[in-house]
mmJSON file of the N, C-alpha and C atoms, coordinates in Angstrom:
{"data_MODEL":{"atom_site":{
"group_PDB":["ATOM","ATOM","ATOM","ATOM","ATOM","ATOM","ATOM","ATOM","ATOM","ATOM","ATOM","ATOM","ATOM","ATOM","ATOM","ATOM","ATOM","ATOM","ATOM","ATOM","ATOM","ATOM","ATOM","ATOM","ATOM","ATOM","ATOM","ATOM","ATOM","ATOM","ATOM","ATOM","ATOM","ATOM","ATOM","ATOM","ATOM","ATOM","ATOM","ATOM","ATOM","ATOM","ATOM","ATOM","ATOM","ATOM","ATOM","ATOM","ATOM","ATOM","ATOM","ATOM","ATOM","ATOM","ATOM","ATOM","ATOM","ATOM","ATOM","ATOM","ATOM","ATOM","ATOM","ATOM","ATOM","ATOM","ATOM","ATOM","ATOM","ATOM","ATOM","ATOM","ATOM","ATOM","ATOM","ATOM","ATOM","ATOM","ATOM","ATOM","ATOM","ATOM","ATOM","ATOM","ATOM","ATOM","ATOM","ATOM","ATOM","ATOM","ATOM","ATOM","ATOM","ATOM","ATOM","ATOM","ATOM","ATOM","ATOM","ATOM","ATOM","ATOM","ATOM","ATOM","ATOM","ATOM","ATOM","ATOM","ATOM","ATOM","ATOM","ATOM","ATOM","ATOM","ATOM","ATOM","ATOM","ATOM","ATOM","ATOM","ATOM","ATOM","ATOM","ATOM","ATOM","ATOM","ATOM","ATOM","ATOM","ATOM","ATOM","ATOM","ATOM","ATOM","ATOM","ATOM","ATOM","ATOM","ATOM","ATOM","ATOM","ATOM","ATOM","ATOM","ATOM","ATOM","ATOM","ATOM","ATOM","ATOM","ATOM","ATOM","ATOM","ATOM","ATOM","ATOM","ATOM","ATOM","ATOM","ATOM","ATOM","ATOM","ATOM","ATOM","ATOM","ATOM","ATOM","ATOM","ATOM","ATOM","ATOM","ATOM","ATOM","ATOM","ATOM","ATOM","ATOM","ATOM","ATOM","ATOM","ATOM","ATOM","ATOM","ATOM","ATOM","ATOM","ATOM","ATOM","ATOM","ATOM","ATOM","ATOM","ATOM","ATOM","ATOM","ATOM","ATOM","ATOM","ATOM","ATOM","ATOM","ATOM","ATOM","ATOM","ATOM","ATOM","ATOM","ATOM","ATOM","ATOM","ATOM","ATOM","ATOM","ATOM","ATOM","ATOM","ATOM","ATOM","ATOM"],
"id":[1,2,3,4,5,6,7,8,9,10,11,12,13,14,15,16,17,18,19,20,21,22,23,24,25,26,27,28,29,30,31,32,33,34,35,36,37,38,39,40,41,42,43,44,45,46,47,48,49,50,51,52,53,54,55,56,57,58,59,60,61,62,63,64,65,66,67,68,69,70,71,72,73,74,75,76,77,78,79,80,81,82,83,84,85,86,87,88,89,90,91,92,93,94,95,96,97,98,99,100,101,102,103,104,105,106,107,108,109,110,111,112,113,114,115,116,117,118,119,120,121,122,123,124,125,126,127,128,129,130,131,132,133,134,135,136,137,138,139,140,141,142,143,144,145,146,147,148,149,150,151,152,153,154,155,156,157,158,159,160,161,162,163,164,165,166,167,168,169,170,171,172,173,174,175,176,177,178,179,180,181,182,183,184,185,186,187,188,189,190,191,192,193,194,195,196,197,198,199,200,201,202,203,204,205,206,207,208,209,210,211,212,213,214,215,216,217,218,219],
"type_symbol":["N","C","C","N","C","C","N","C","C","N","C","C","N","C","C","N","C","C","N","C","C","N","C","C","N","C","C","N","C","C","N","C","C","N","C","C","N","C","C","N","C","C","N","C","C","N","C","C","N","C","C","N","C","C","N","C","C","N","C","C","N","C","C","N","C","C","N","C","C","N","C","C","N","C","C","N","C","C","N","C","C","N","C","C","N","C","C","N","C","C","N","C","C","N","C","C","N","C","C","N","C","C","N","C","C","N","C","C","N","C","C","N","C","C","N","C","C","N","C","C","N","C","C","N","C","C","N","C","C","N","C","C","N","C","C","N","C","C","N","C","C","N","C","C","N","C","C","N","C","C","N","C","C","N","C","C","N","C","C","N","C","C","N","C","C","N","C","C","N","C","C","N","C","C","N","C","C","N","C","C","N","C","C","N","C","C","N","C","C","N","C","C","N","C","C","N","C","C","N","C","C","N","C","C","N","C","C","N","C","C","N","C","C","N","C","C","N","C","C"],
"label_atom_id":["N","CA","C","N","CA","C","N","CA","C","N","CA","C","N","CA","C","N","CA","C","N","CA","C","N","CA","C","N","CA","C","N","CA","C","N","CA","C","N","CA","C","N","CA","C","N","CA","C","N","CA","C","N","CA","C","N","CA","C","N","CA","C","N","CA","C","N","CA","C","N","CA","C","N","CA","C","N","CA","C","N","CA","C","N","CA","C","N","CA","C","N","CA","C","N","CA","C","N","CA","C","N","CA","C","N","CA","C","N","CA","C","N","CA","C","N","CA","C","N","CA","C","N","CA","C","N","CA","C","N","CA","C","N","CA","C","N","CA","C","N","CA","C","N","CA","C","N","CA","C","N","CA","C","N","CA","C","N","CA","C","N","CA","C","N","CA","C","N","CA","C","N","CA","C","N","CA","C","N","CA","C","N","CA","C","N","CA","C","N","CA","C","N","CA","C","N","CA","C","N","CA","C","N","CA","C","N","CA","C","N","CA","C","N","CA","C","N","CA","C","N","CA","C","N","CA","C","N","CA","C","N","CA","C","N","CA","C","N","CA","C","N","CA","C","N","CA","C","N","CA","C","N","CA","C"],
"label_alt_id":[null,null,null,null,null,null,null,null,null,null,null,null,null,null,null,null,null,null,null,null,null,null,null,null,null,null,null,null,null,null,null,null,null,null,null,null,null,null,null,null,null,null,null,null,null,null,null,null,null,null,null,null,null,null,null,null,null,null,null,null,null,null,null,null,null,null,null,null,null,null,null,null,null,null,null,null,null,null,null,null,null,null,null,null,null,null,null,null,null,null,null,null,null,null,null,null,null,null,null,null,null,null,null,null,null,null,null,null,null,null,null,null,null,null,null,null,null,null,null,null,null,null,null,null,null,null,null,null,null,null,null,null,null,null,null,null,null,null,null,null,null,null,null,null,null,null,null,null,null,null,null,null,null,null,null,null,null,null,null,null,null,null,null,null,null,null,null,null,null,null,null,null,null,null,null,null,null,null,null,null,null,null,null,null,null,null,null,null,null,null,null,null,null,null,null,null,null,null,null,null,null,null,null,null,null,null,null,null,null,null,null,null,null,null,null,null,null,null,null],
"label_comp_id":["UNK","UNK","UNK","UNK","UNK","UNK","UNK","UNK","UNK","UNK","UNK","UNK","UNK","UNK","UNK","UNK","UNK","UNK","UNK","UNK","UNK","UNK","UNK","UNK","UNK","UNK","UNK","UNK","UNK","UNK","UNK","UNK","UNK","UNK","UNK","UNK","UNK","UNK","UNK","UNK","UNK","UNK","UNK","UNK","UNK","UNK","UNK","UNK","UNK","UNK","UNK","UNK","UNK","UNK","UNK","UNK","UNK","UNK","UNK","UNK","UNK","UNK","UNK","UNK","UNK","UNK","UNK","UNK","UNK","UNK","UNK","UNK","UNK","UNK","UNK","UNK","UNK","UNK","UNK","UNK","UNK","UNK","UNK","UNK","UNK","UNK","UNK","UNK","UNK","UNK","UNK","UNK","UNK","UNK","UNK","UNK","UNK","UNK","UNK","UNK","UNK","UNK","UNK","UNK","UNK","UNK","UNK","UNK","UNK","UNK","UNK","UNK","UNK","UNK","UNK","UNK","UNK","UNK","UNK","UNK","UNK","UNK","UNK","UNK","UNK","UNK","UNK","UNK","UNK","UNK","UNK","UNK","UNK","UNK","UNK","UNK","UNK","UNK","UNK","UNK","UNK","UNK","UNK","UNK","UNK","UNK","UNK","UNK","UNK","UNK","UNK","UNK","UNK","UNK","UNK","UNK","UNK","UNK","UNK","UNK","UNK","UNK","UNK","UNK","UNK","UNK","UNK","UNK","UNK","UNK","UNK","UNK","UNK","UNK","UNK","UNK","UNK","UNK","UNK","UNK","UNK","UNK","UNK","UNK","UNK","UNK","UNK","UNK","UNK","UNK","UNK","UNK","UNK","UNK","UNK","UNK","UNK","UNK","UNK","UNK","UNK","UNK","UNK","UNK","UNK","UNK","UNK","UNK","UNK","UNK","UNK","UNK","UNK","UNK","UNK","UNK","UNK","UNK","UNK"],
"label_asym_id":["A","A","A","A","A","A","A","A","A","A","A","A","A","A","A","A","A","A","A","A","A","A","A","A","A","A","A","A","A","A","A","A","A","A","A","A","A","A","A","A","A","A","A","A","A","A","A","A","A","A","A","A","A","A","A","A","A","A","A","A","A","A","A","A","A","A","A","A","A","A","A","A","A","A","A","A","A","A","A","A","A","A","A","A","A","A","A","A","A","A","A","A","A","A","A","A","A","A","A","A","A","A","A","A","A","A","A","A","A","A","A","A","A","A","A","A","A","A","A","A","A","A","A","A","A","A","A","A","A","A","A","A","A","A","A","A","A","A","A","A","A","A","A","A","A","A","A","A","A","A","A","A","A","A","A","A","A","A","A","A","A","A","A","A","A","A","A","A","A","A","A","A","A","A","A","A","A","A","A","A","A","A","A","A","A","A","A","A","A","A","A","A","A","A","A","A","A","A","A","A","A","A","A","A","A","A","A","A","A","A","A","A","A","A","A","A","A","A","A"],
"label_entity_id":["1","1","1","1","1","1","1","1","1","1","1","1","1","1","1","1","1","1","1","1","1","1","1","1","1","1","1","1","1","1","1","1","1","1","1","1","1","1","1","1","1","1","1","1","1","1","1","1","1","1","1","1","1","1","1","1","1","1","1","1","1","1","1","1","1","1","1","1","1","1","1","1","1","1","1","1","1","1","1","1","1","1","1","1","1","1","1","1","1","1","1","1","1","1","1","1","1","1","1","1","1","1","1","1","1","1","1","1","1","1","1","1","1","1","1","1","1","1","1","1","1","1","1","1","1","1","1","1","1","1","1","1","1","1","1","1","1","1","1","1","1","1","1","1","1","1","1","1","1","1","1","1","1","1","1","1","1","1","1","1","1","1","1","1","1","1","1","1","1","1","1","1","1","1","1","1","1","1","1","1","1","1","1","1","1","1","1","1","1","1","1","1","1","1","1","1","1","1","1","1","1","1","1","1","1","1","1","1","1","1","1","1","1","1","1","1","1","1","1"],
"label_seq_id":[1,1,1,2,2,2,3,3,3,4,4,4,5,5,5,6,6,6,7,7,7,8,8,8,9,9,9,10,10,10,11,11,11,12,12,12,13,13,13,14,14,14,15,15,15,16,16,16,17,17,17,18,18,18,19,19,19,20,20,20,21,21,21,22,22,22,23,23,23,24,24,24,25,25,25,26,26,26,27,27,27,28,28,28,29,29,29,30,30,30,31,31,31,32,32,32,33,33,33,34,34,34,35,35,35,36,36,36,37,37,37,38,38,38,39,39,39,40,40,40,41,41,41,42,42,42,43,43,43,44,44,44,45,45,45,46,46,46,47,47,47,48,48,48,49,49,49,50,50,50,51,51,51,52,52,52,53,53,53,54,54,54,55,55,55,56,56,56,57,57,57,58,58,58,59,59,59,60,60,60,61,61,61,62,62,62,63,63,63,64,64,64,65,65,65,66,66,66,67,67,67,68,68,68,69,69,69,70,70,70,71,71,71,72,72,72,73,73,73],
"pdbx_PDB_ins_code":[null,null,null,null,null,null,null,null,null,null,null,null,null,null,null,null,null,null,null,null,null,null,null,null,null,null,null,null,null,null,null,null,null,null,null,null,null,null,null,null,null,null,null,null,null,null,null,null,null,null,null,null,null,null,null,null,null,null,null,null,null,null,null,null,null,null,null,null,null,null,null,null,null,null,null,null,null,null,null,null,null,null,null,null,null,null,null,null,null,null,null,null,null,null,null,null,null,null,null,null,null,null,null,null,null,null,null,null,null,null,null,null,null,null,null,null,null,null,null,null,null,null,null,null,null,null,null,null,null,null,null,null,null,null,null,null,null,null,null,null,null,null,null,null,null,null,null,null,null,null,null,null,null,null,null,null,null,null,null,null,null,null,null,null,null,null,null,null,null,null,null,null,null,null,null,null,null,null,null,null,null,null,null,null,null,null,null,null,null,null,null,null,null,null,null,null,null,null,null,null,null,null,null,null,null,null,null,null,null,null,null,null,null,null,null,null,null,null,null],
"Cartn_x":[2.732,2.253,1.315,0.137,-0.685,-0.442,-0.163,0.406,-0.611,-1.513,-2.642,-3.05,-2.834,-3.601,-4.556,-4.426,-5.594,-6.778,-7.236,-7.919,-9.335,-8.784,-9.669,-10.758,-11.747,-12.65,-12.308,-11.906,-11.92,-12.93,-13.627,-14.315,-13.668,-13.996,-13.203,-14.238,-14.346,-15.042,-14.768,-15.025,-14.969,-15.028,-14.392,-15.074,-14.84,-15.92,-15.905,-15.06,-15.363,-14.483,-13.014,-12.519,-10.849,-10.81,-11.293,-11.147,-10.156,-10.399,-9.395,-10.752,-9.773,-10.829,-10.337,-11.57,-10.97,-11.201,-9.504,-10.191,-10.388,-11.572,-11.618,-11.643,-10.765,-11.037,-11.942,-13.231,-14.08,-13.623,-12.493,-12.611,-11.426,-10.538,-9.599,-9.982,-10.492,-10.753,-9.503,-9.757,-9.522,-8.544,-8.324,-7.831,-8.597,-8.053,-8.268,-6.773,-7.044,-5.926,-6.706,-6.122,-7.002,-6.022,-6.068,-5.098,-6.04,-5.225,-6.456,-6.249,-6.025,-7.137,-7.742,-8.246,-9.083,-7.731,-7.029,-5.743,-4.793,-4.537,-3.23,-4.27,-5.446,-6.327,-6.326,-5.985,-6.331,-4.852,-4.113,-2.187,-1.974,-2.682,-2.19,-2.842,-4.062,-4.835,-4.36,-3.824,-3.13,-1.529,-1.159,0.237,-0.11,-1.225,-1.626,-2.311,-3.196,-3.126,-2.156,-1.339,0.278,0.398,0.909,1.277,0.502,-0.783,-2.1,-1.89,-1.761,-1.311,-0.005,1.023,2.797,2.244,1.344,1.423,0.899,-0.229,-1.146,-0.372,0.216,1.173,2.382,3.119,4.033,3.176,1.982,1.615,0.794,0.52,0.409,-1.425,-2.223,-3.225,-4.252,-5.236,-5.638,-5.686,-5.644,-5.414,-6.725,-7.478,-8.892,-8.531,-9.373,-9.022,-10.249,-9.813,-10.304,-11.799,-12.907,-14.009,-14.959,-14.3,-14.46,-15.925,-16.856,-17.143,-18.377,-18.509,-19.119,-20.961,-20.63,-21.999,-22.552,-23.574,-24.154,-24.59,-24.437,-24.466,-25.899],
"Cartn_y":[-23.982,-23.246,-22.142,-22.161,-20.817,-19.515,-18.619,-17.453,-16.367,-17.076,-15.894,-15.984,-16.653,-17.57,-16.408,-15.207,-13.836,-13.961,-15.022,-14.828,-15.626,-16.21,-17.489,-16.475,-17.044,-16.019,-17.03,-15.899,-15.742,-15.683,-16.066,-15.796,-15.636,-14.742,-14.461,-13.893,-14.471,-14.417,-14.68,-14.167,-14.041,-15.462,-15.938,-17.046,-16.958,-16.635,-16.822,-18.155,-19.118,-20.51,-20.458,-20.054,-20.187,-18.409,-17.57,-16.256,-15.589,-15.59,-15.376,-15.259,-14.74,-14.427,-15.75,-16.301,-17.731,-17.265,-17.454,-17.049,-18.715,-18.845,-20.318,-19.887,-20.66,-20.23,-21.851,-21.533,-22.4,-23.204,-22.635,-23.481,-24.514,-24.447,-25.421,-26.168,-27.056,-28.26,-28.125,-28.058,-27.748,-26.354,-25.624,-24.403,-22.964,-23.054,-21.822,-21.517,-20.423,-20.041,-19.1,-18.493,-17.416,-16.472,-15.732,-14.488,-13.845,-12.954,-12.513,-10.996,-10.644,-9.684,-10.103,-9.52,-9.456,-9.417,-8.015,-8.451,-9.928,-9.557,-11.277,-12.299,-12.745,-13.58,-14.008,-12.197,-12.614,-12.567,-11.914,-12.38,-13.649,-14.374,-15.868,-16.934,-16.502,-16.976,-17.418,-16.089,-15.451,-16.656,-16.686,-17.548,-19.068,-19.258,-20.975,-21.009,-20.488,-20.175,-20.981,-20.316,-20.348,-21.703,-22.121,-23.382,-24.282,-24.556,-25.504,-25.695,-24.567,-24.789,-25.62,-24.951,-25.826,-27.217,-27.608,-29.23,-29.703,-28.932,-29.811,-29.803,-29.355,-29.1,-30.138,-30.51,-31.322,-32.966,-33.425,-34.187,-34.67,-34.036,-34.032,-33.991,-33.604,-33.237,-31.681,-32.087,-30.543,-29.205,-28.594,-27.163,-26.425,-25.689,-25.501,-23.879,-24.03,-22.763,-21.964,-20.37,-19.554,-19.045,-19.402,-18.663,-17.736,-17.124,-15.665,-16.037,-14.87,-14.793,-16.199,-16.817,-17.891,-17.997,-16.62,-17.01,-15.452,-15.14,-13.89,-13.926,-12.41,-12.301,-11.492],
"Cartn_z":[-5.568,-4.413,-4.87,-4.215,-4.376,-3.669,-4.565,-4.552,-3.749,-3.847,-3.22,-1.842,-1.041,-0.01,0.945,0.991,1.325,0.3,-0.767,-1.397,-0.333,0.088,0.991,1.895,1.535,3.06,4.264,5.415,6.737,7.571,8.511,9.208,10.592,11.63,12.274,13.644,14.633,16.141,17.119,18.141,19.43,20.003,21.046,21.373,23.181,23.54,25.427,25.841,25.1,25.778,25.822,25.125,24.49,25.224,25.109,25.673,24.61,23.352,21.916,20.763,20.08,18.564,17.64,16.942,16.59,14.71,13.927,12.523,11.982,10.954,10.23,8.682,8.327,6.8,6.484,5.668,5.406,4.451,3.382,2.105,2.766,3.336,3.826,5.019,4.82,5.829,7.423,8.196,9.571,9.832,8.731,8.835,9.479,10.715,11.686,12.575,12.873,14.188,15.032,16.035,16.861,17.209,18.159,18.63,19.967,20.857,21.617,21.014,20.113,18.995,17.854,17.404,15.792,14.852,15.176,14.373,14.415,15.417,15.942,15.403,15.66,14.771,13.169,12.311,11.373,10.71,11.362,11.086,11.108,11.783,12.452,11.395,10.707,9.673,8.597,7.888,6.915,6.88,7.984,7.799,7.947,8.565,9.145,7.191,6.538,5.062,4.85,4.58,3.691,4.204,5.762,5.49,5.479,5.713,4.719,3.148,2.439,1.134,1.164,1.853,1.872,2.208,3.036,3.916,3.055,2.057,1.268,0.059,-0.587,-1.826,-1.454,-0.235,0.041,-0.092,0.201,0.866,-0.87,-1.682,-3.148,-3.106,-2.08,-1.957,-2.933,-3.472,-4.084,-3.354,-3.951,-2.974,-3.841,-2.551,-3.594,-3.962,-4.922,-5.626,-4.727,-4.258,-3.191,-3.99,-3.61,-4.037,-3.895,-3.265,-2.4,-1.222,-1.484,-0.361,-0.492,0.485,0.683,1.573,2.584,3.207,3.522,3.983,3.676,5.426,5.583,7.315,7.543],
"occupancy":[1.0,1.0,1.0,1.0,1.0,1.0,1.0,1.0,1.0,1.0,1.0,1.0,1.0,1.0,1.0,1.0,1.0,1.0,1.0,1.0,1.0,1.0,1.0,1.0,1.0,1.0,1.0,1.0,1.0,1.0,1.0,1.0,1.0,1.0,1.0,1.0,1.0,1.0,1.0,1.0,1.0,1.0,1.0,1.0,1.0,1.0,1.0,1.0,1.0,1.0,1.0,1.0,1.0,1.0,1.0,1.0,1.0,1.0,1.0,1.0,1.0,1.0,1.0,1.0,1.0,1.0,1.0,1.0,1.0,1.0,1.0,1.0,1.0,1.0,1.0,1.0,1.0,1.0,1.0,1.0,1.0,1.0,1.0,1.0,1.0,1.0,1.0,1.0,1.0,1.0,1.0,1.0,1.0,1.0,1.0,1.0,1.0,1.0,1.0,1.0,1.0,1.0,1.0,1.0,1.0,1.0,1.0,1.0,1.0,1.0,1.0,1.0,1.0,1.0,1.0,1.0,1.0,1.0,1.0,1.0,1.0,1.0,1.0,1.0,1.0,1.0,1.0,1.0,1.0,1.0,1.0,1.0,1.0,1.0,1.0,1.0,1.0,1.0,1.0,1.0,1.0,1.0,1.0,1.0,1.0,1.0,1.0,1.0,1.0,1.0,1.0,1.0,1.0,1.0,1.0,1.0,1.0,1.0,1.0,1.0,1.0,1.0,1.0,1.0,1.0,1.0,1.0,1.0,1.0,1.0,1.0,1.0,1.0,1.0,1.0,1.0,1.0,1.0,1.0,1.0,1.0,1.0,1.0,1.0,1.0,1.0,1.0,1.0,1.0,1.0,1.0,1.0,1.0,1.0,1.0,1.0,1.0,1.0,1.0,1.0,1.0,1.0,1.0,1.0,1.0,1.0,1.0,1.0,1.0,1.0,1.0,1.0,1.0,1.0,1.0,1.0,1.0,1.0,1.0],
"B_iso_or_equiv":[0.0,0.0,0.0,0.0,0.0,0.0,0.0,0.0,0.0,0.0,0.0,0.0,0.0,0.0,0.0,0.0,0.0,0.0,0.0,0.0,0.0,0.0,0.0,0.0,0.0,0.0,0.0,0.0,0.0,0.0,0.0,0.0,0.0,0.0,0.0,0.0,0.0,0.0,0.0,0.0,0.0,0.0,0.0,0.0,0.0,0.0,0.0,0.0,0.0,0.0,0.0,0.0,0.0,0.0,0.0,0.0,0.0,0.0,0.0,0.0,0.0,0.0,0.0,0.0,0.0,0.0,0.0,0.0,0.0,0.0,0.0,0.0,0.0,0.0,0.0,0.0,0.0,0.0,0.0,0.0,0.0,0.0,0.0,0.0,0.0,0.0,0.0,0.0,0.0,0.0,0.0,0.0,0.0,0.0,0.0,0.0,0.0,0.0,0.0,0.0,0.0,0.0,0.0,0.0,0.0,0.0,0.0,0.0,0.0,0.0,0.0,0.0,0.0,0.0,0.0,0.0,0.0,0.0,0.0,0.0,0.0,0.0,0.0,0.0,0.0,0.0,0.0,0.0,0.0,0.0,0.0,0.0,0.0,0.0,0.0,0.0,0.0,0.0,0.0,0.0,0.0,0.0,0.0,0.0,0.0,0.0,0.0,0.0,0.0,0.0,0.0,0.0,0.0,0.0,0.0,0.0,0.0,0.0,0.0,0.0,0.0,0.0,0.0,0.0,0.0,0.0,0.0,0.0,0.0,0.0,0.0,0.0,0.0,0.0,0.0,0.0,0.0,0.0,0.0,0.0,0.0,0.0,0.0,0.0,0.0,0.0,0.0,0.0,0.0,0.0,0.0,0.0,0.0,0.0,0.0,0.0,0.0,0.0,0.0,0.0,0.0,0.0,0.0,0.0,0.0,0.0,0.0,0.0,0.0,0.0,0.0,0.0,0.0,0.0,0.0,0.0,0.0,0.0,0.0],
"pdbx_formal_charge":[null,null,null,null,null,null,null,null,null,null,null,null,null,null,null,null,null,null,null,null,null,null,null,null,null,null,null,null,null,null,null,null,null,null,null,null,null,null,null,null,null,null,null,null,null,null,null,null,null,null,null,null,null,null,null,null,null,null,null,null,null,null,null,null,null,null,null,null,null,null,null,null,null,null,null,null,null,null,null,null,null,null,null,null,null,null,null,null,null,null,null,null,null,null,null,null,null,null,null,null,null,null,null,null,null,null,null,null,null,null,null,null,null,null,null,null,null,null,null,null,null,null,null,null,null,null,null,null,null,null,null,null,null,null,null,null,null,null,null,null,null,null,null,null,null,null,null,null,null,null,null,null,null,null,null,null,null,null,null,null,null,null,null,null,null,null,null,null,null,null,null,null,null,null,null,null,null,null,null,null,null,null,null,null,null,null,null,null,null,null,null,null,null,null,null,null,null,null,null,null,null,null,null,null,null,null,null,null,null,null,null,null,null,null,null,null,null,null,null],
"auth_seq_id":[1,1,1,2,2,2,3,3,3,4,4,4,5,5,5,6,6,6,7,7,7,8,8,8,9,9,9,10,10,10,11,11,11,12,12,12,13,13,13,14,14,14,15,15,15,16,16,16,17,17,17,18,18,18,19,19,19,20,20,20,21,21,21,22,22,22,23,23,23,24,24,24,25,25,25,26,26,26,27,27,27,28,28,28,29,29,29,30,30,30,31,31,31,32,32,32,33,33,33,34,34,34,35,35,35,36,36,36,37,37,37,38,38,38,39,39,39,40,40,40,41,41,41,42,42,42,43,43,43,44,44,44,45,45,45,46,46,46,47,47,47,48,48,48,49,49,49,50,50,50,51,51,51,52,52,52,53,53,53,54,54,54,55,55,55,56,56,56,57,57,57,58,58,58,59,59,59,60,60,60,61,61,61,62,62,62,63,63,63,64,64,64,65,65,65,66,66,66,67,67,67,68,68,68,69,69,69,70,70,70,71,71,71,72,72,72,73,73,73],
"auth_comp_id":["UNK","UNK","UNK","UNK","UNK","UNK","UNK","UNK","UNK","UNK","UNK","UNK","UNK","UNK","UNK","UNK","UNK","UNK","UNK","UNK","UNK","UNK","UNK","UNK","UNK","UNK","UNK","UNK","UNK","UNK","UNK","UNK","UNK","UNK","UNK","UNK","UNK","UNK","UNK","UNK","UNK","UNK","UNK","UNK","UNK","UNK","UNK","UNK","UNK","UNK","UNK","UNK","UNK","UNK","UNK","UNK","UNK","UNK","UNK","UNK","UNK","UNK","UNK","UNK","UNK","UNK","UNK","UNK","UNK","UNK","UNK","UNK","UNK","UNK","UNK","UNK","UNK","UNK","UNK","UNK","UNK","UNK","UNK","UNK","UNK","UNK","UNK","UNK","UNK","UNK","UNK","UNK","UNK","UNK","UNK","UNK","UNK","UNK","UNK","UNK","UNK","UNK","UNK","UNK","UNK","UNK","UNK","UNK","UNK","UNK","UNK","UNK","UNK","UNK","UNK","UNK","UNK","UNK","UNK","UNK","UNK","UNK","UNK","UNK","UNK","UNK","UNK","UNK","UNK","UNK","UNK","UNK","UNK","UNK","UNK","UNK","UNK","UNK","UNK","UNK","UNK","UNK","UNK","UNK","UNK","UNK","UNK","UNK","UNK","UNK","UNK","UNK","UNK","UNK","UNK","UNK","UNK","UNK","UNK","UNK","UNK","UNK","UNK","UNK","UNK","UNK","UNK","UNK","UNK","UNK","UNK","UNK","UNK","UNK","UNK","UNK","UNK","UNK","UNK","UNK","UNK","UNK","UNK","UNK","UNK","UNK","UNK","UNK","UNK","UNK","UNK","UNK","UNK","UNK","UNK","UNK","UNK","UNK","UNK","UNK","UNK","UNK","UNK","UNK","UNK","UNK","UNK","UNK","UNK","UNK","UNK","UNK","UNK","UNK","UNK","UNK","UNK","UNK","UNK"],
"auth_asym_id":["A","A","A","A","A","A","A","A","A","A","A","A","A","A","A","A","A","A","A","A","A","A","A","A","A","A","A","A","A","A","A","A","A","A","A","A","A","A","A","A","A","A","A","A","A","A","A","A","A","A","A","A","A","A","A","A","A","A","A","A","A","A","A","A","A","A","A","A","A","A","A","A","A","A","A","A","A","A","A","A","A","A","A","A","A","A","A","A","A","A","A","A","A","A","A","A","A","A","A","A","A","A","A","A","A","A","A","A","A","A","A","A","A","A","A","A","A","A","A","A","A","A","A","A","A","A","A","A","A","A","A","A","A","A","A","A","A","A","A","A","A","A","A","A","A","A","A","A","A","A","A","A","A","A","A","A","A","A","A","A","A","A","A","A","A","A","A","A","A","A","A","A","A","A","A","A","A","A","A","A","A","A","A","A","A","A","A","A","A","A","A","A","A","A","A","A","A","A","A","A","A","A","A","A","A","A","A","A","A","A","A","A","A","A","A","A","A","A","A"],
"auth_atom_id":["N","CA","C","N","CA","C","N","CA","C","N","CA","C","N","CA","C","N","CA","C","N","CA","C","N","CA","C","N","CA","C","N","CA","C","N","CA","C","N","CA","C","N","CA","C","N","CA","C","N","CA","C","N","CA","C","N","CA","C","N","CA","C","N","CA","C","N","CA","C","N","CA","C","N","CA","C","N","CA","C","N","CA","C","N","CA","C","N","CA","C","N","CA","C","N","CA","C","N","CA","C","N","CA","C","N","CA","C","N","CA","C","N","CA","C","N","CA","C","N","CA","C","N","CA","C","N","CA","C","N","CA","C","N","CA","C","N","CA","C","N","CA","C","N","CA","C","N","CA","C","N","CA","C","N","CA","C","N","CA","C","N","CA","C","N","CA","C","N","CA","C","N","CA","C","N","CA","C","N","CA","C","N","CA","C","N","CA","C","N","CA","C","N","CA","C","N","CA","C","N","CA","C","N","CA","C","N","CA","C","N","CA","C","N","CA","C","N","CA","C","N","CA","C","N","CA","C","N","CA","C","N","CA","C","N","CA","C","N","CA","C","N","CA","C","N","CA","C","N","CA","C","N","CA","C"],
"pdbx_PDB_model_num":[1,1,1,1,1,1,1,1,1,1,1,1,1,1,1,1,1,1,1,1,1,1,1,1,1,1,1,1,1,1,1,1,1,1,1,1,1,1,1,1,1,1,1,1,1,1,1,1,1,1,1,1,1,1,1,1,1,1,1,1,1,1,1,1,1,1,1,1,1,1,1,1,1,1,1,1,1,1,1,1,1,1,1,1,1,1,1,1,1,1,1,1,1,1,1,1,1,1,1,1,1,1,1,1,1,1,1,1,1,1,1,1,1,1,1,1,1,1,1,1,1,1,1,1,1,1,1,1,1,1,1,1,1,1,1,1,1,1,1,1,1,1,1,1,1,1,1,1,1,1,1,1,1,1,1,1,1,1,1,1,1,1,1,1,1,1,1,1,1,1,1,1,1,1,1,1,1,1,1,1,1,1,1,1,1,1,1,1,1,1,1,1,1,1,1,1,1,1,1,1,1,1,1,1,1,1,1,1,1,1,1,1,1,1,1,1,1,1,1]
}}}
């Protein structure tokens, strides 16, 4: 299990459709959650994280190693 899973960049926005802040972490393939704050968003991230690593670590899949920041704003 990877011990770090806050290492992952977050991206984290608003979204008018869903009416919630939607977080995606880029390096894990369909890993996002949302919240209707910025916080509850990025709490919800942070644990959907953790168990992406658990499902992908159970399922004997690679788990990518976190490469910080990824895209420039």
């Amino acid at each position: 299990m990877n011990p770090m899973p806050a290492k992952y960049e977050i991206i984290i926005y608003w979204s008018a459709e869903d009416n919630a802040f939607i977080a995606e972490v880029p390096e894990l393939s369909g890993c996002m959650a949302d919240g209707k704050s910025y916080q509850e968003a990025l709490k919800n991230a942070e644990m959907i994280i953790q168990e992406w690593i658990e499902t992908a670590g159970d399922l004997g899949r690679k788990i990518p190693e976190p490469r910080g920041k990824l895209m420039y704003a």
